[in-house]
C-alpha positions in Angstrom: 112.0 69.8 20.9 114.7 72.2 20.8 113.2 74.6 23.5 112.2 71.1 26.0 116.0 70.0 25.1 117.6 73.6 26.5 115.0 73.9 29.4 116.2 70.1 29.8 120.2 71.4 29.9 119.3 74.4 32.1 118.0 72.0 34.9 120.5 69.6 34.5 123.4 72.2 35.0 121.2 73.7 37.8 121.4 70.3 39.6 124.7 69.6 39.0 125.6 73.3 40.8 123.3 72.4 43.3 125.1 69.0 44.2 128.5 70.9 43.6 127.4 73.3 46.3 126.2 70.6 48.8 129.1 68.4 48.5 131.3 72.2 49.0 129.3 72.4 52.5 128.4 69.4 53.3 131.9 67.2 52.6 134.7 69.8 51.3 134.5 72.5 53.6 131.9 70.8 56.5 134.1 71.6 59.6 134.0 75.3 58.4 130.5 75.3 58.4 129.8 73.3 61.6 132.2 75.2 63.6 130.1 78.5 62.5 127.1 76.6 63.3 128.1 75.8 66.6 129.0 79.3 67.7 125.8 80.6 66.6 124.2 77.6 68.9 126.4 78.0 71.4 125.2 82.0 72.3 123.7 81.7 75.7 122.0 84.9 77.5 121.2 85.2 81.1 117.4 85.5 81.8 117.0 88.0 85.1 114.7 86.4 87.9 111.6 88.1 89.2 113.3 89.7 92.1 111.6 88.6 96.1 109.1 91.1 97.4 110.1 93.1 101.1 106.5 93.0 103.2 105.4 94.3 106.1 104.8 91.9 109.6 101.3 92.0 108.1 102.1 91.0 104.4 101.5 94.1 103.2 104.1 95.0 100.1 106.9 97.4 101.0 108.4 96.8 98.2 108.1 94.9 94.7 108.8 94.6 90.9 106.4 96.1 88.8 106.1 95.0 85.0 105.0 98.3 82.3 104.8 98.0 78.6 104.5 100.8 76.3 100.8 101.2 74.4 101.6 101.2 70.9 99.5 102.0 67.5 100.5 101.1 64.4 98.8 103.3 61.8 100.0 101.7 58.6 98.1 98.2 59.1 96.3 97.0 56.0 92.7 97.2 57.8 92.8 99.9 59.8 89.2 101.5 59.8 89.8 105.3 59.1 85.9 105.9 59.4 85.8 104.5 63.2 88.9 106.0 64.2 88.1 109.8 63.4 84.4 109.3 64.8 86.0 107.9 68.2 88.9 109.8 68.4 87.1 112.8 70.5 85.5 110.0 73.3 88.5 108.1 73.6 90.8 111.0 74.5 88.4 112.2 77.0 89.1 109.0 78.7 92.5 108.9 78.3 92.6 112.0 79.9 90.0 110.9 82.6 92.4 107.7 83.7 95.7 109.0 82.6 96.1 112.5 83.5 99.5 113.3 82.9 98.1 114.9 79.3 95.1 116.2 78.9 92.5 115.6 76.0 93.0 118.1 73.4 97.2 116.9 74.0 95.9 113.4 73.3 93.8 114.5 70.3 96.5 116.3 68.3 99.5 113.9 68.5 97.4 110.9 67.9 95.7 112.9 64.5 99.2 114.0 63.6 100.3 110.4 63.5 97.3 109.0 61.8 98.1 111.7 58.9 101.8 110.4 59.0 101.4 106.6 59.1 103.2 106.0 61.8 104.1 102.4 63.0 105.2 102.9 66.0 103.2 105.4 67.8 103.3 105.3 71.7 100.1 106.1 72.9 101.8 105.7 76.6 104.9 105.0 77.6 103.9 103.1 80.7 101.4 101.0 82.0 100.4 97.7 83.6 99.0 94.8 82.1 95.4 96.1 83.7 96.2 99.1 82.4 95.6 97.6 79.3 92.8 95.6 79.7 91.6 98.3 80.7 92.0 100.5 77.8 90.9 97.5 75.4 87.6 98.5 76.2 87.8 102.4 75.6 86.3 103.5 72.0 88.3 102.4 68.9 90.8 100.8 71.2 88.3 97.7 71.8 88.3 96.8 68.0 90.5 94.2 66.6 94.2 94.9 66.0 93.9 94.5 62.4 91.3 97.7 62.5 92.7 99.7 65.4 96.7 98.9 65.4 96.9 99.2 68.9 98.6 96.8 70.2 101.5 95.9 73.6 104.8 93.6 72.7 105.7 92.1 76.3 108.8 90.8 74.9 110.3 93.8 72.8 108.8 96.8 75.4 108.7 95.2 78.9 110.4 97.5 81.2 110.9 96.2 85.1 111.1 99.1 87.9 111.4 98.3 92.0 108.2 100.1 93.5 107.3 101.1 96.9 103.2 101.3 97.4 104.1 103.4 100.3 106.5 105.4 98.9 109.4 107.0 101.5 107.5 104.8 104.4 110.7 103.3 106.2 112.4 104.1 103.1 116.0 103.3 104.6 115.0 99.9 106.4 113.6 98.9 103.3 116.3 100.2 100.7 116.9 100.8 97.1 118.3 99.5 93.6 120.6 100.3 91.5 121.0 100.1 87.6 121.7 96.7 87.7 118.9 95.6 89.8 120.9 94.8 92.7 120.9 95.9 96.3 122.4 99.3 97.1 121.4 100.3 100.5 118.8 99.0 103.3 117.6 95.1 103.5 118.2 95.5 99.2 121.8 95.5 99.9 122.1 92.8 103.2 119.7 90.1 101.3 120.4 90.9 98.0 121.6 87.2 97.3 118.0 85.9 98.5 115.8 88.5 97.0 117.6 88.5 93.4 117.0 85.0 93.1 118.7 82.5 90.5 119.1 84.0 87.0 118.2 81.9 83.8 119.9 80.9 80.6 118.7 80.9 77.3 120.3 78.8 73.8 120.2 79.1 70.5 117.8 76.5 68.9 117.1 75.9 65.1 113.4 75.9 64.6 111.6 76.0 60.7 111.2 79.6 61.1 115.0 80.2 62.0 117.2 80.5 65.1 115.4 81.5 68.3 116.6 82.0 71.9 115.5 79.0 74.1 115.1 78.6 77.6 117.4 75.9 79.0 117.4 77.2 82.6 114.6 79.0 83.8 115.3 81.6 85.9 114.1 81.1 90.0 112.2 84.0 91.7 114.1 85.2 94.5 112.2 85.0 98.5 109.7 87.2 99.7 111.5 88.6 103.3 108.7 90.1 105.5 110.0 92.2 108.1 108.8 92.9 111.7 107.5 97.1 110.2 103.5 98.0 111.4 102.5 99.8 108.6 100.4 101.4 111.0 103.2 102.1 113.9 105.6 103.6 110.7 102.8 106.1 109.7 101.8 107.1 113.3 106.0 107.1 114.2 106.4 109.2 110.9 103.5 112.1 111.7 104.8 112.2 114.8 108.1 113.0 114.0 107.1 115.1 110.5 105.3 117.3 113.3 108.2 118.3 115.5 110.6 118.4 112.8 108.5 121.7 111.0 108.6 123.1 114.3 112.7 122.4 115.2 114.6 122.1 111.8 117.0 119.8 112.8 119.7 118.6 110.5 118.5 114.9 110.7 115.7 113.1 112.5 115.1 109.8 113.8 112.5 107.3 115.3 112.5 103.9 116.2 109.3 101.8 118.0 109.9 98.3 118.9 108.2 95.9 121.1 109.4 95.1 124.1 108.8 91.3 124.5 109.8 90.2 121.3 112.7 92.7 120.2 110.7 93.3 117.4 111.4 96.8 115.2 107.6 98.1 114.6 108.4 101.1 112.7 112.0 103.1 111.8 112.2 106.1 110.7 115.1 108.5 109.6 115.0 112.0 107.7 117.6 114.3 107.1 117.2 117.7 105.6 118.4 118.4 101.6 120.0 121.9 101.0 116.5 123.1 99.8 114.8 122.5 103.0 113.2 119.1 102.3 112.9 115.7 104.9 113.8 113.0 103.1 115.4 109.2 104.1 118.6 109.3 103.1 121.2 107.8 105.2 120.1 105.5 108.7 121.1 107.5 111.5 119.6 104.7 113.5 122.4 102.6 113.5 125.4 105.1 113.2 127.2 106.1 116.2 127.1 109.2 118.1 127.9 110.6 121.5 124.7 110.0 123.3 124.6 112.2 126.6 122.6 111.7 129.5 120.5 109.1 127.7 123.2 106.6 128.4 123.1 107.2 132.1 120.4 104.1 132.9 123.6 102.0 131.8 126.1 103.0 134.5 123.4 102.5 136.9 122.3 99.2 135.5 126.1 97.9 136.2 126.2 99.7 139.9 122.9 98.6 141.0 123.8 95.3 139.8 127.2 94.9 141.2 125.7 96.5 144.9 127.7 99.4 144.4 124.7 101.9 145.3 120.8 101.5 146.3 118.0 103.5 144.7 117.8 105.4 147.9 121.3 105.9 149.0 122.6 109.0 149.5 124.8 110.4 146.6 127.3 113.8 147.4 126.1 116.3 145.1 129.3 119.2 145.4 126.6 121.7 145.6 126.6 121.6 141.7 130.5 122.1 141.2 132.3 118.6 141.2 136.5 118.9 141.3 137.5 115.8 140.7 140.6 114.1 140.8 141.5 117.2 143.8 144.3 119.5 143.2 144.2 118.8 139.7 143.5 120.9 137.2 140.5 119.9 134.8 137.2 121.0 134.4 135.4 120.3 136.8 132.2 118.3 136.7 128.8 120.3 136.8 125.2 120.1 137.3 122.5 122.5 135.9 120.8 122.7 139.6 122.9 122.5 142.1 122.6 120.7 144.8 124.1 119.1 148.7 122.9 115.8 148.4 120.5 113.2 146.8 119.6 110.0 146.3 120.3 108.0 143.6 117.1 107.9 142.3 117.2 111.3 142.3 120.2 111.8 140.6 118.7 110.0 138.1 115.2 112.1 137.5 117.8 115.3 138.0 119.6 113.6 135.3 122.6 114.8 137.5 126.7 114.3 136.0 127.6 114.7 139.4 125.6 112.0 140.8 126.5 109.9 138.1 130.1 110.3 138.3 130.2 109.7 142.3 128.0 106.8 142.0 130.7 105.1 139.1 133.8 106.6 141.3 132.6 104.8 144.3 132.7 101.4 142.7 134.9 101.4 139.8 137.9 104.3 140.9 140.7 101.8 141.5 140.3 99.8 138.6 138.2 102.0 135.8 138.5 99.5 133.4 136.2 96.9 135.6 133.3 99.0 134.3 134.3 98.7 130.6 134.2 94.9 130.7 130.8 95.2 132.8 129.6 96.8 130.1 130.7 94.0 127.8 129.1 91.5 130.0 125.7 92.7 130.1 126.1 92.1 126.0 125.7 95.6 125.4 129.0 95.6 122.7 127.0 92.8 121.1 126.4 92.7 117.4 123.0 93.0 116.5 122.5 91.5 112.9 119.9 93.7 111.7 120.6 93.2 108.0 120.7 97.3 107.3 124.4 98.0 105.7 126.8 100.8 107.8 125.6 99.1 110.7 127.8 99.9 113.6 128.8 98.9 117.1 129.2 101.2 120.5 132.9 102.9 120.4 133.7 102.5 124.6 137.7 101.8 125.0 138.8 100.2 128.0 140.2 102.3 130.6 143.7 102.3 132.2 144.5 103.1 136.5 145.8 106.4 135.7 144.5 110.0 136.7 143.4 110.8 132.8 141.4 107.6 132.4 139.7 107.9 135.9 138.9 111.3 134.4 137.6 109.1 131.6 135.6 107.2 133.5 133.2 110.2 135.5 133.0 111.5 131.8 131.8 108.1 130.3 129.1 107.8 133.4 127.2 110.3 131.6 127.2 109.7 128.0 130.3 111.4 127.1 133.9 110.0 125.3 131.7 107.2 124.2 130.2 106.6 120.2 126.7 104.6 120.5 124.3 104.3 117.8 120.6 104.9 118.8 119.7 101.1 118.4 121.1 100.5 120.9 120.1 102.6 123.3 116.8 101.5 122.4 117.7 97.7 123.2 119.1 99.1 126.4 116.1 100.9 127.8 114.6 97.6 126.6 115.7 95.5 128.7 115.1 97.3 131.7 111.4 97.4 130.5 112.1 93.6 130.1 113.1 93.1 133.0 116.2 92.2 132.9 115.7 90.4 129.3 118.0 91.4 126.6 115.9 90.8 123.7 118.1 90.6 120.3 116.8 93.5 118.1 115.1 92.0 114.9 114.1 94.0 111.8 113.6 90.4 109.3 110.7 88.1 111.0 110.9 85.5 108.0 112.0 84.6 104.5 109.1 83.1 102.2 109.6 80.5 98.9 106.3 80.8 96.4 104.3 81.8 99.4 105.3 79.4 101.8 107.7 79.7 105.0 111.2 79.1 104.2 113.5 80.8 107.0 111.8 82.0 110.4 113.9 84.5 112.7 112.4 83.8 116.0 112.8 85.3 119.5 116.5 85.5 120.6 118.8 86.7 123.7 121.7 88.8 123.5 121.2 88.0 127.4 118.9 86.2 129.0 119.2 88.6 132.0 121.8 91.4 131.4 121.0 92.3 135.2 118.8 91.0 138.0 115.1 91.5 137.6 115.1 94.1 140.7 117.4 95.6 139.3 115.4 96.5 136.3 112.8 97.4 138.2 114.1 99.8 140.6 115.7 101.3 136.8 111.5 101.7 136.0 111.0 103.3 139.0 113.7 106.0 138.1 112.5 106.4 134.7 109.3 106.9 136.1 110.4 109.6 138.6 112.1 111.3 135.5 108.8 112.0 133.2 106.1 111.9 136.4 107.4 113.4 139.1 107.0 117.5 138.5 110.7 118.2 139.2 111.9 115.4 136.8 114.4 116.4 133.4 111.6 114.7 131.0 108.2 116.2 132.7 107.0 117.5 129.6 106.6 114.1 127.7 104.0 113.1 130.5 101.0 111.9 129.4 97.8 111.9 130.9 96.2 108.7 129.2 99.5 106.9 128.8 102.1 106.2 131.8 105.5 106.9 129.9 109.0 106.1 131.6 111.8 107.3 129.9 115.3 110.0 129.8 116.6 112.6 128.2 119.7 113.1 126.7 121.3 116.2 125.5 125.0 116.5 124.1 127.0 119.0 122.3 127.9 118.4 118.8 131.7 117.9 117.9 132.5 120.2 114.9 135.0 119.6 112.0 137.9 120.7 114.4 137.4 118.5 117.0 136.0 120.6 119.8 132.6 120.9 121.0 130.1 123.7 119.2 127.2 125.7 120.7 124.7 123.1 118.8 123.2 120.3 120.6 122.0 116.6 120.0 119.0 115.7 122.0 117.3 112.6 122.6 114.5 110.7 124.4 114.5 107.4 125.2 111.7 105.4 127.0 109.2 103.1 126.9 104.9 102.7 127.3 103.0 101.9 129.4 105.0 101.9 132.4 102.8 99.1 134.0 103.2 96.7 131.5 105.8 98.0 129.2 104.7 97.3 125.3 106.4 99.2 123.5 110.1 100.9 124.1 110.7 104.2 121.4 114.2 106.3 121.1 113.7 110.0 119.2 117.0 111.3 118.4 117.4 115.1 116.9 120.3 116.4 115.5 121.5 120.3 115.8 117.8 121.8 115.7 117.6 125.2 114.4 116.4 126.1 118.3 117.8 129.3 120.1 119.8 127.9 123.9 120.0 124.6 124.8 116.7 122.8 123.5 114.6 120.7 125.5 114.4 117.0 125.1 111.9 115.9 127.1 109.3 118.7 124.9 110.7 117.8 121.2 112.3 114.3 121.5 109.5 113.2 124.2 106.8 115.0 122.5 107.5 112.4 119.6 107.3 109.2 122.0 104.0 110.9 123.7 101.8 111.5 120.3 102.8 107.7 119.3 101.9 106.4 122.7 99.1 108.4 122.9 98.0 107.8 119.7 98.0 103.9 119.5 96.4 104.1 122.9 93.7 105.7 120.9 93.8 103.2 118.4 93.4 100.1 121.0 96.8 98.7 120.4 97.8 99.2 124.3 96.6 97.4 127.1 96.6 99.8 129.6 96.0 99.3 133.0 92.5 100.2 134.7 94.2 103.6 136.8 97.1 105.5 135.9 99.5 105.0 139.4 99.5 108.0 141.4 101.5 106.8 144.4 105.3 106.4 142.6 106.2 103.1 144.9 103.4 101.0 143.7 100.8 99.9 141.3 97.2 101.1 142.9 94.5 98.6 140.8 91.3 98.7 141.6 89.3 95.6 141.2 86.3 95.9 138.7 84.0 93.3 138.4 82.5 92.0 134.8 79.6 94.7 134.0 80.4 97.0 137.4 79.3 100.7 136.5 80.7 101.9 139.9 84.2 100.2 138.9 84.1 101.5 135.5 83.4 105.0 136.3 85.9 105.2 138.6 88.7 103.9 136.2 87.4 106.2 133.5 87.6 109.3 135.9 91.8 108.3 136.3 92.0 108.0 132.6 90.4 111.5 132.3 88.0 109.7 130.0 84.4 111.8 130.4 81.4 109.3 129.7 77.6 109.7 131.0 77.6 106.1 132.7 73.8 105.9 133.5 73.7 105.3 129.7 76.4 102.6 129.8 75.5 98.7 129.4 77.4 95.2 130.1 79.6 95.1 127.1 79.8 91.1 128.1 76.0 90.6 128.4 75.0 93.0 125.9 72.8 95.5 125.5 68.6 96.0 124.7 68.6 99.4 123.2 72.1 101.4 121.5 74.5 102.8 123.7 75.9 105.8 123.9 79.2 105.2 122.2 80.9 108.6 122.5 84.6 108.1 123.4 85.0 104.7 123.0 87.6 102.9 121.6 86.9 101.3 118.3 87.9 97.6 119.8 85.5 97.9 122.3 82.6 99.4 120.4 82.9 96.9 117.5 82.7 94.3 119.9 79.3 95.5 122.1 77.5 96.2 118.6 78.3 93.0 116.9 77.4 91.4 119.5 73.7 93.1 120.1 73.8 91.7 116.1 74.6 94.5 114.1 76.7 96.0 111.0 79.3 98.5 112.0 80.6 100.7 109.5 84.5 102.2 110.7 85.2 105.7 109.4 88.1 107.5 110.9 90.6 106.7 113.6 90.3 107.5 117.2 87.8 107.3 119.7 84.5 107.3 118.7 82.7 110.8 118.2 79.1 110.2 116.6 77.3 107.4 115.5 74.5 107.1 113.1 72.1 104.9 115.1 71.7 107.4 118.6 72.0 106.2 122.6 68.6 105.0 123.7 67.2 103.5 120.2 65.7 100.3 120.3 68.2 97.5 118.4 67.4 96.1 115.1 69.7 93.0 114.8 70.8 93.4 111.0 71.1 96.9 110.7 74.1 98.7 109.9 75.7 101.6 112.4 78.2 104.2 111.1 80.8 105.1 113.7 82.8 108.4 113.2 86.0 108.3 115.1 88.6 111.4 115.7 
């Protein structure tokens, strides 16, 4: 009784503490308590959004977020099977090394054996890798038994780490942009829609639960938009090759290339390398929209405005000083001078001779008595425009308007040719567009539309800085010039003629101003143009900055050679629609007509294009063919469409025109059966 009696006391002072205590918290001191219990409640922590993708025109990913964990094995769990481990140990690293390369098996073997004799908890087996990474690895030996026997194990919560990837690494690395630490634009479209990519970020409470307090989702976070943008994955690569090519061989300090298409304003492809102190390309600031002297490029523009306004005809006759132009008279200034000199010429002419003094008489004869008249043409025509491209540094032309006195009439013959201006390269590409257009100044566009969850949420469509900067025949007496320039055999930009694609186009070449204001011996050259001349697709600038080349480098060979491998190259490809004979007579358009299935027709437009092709073996590609055709150097288009029509499989490999194909000319057709077609 006496024991029952004290256990009896003990409870009873135990419950009278406990009721002390409650009443202490509850009653006595209850706003000391609450007040703690709210701050703890009220801790609230942003939740970052699933940042918007950047695609392609195609919807191809240019860049996204990609989710890693680190692989982890805890060695010290209760059932971990010793046994199994050491008898898979030798298998599994073998295919770790097989799928993750960076270490090789025996690596893998002794850290993992190390950390099975040390207990570790927290072993990371790798540091990085995707959650089919893992499924992956869950069925690799050892790996694929339970946690509770293998340990090995991924916490999404506590190891998730979120990086910005590009699946095509540098491809238009400086359109696209990058990120910095706190996941926010820093350059590029990252930067310009960083509000719309980021998205909405999320907010999290504190909420009591049995188990304790826990962080609670009040807000969920909102994944930013998807922007797809108007880049050809296919034009960037082909633009990029092309301009890797001529860079090993020049060395300049910077390079850049930009494709778009003609009709819609569209930017197909953008790229821009400049060269690190160790030697290597890389995108690192976007020359394309930065603003440089641009030279003779610029020349299509003052002949735009005089052409327009009636000041000159293409085949006027243009004083041309015999190469040495003094101008104003009796004052003394360095005179204006040409390469070649020469008596006279037309203005077309002074055009293909890519000639200052033509140029500056042309501007003189309509624009001397009141210089600045050509300054606000030039605004008129909307070339001072803005363009919107969403790429940060973005800049507009430097042109400053022009007084009635002897210096800025000086200004004015020096501004005619691409000189005491400051234009970036875009546009001088919308420029040569428009003539291609003609007459149609499309709005450059680098963002086509903005997506929510997959659906269309902003379109940029087609828009006009002008809806004709000039008159139509005025554009295309401009084509006709830039045609004279690359085809005629005396023209500045011969060298980027092409023989299966009509090219029109100008050179541009300027000396670079140095650190002290005055002109150096290194040059800046450039060529600007557009393909094919008949029915103008695309228009291209290639701009190169002080190559390591001895004299005055040729634009028309480096800067045109660019524009002729990516014409040339997509004409390979089947992405131009050429015209059935190359124009040899420079005033018009000679088309033969070719009737559905003519061989005489087609043999004859094949000879212009320089395209060789045994046309006794050649069938109707319309009605189809009885036995296989002899393929050999045809477009892939074209021979996908004759053999799937005859019925058959055709298996792709290469790019090009086609070179061999498994099933030869002459066989009879089994409908069904699959034909390999090798193209270079």
């Amino acid at each position: 009784m006496l024991r029952y009696a004290l256990v009896i006391v003990g409870v009873l002072i135990f419950s009278v503490a406990i009721m002390r205590k409650a009443a202490d918290t509850c009653i006595i001191h209850a706003d000391k308590w609450n007040k703690k219990a709210d701050s703890l409640l009220s801790i609230s922590r942003e939740v970052m959004p699933d940042r918007g993708d950047i695609l392609a025109q195609d919807g191809e990913v240019l860049a996204t977020n990609m989710v890693y964990y680190r692989a982890l094995i805890d060695f010290k769990v209760p059932q971990f099977d010793k046994a199994l481990f050491n008898d898979s140990l030798k298998a599994l690293c073998k295919l770790l090394e097989q799928h993750f390369p960076e270490k090789n098996a025996a690596t893998y073997e002794r850290a993992m054996r190390r950390a099975f004799l040390e207990k570790k908890r927290y072993f990371v087996l790798l540091r990085e890798i995707t959650v089919g990474d893992y499924e992956m690895l869950k069925t690799f030996p050892f790996l694929r038994e339970k946690t509770k026997y293998s340990g090995f194990y991924i916490n999404p919560e506590r190891e998730k780490i979120i990086k910005r990837e590009k699946p095509y690494g540098t491809m238009a690395s400086r359109a696209v942009g990058g990120l910095n630490e706190t996941f926010h634009g820093s350059s590029g479209l990252e930067k310009a829609l960083d509000s719309l990519l980021y998205g909405v970020p999320g907010r999290t409470i504190k909420k009591q639960v049995p188990t304790g307090m826990v962080d609670w989702i009040s807000d969920p976070p909102q994944r930013g938009l998807d922007v797809k943008t108007t880049i050809d994955i296919d034009i960037q690569d082909i633009t990029e090759q092309a301009l890797m090519q001529t860079i090993a061989e020049t060395q300049p300090e910077f390079a850049v290339a930009v494709v778009m298409e003609v009709a819609t304003g569209e930017i197909k492809a953008m790229s821009n390398l400049s060269r690190l102190p160790g030697g290597e390309y890389v995108e690192t600031v976007n020359n394309a929209v930065r603003a440089y002297e641009p030279g003779s490029v610029v020349k299509p523009l003052s002949m735009m405005i005089a052409l327009d306004d009636g000041v000159v005809r293409p085949n006027d006759i243009i004083n041309g000083h015999n190469g040495v132009f003094h101008y104003p008279s009796g004052v003394r200034v360095r005179p204006i001078t040409d390469t070649h000199g020469r008596a006279s010429m037309t203005a077309t002419e002074a055009m293909k001779y890519s000639s200052n003094i033509g140029l500056s008489e042309i501007t003189l004869r309509g624009y001397e008595r009141d210089p600045d008249r050509f300054v606000q043409r030039i605004y008129e025509v909307g070339f001072m425009e803005p363009f919107d491209l969403f790429i940060p540094g973005a800049v507009r032309p430097t042109i400053r308007h022009l007084k009635p006195t002897v210096q800025d009439r000086i200004n004015l013959t020096r501004m005619s040719y691409g000189y005491t201006t400051k234009i970036p390269p875009i546009y001088t590409l919308a420029l040569y567009n428009t003539i291609a257009n003609d007459g149609k100044f499309v709005k450059p566009r680098l963002v086509k539309e903005l997506l929510r969850e997959g659906k269309s949420d902003t379109i940029f469509g087609l828009s006009y800085i002008r809806e004709q900067a000039c008159k139509p025949e005025t554009a295309r007496a401009l084509r006709h010039m830039l045609y004279t320039v690359v085809n005629d055999d005396d023209g500045t930009g011969r060298l980027a003629r092409s023989k299966k694609v009509t090219i029109a186009g100008k050179t541009g070449t300027v000396r670079t101003i140095g650190a002290d204001g005055k002109y150096e011996t290194r040059y800046r050259i450039t060529f600007c143009g557009f393909f094919p001349y008949e029915n103008p697709q695309y228009s291209c600038i290639v701009l190169l900055g002080k190559p390591d080349l001895p004299g005055m480098p040729s634009a028309g060979r480096y800067c045109g050679g660019v524009l002729k491998r990516i014409a040339e190259t997509l004409y390979a490809m089947g992405r131009l629609d050429v015209p059935t004979v190359v124009p040899t007579d420079t005033t018009r358009v000679y088309t033969p007509s070719v009737l559905r299935g003519s061989l005489a027709g087609t043999k004859e437009v094949l000879q212009h294009l320089g395209i060789r092709g045994d046309m006794a073996r050649c069938c109707d590609i319309e009605s189809g063919c009885d036995s296989m055709p002899d393929l050999r150097d045809m477009g892939a288009r074209d021979a996908l469409y004759m053999l799937e029509r005859a019925g058959l499989n055709v298996n792709i490999q290469g790019r090009g025109r086609v070179v061999a194909q498994s099933v030869p000319a002459g066989a009879t057709i089994q409908p069904g059966t699959t034909v390999i077609l090798k193209l270079e």
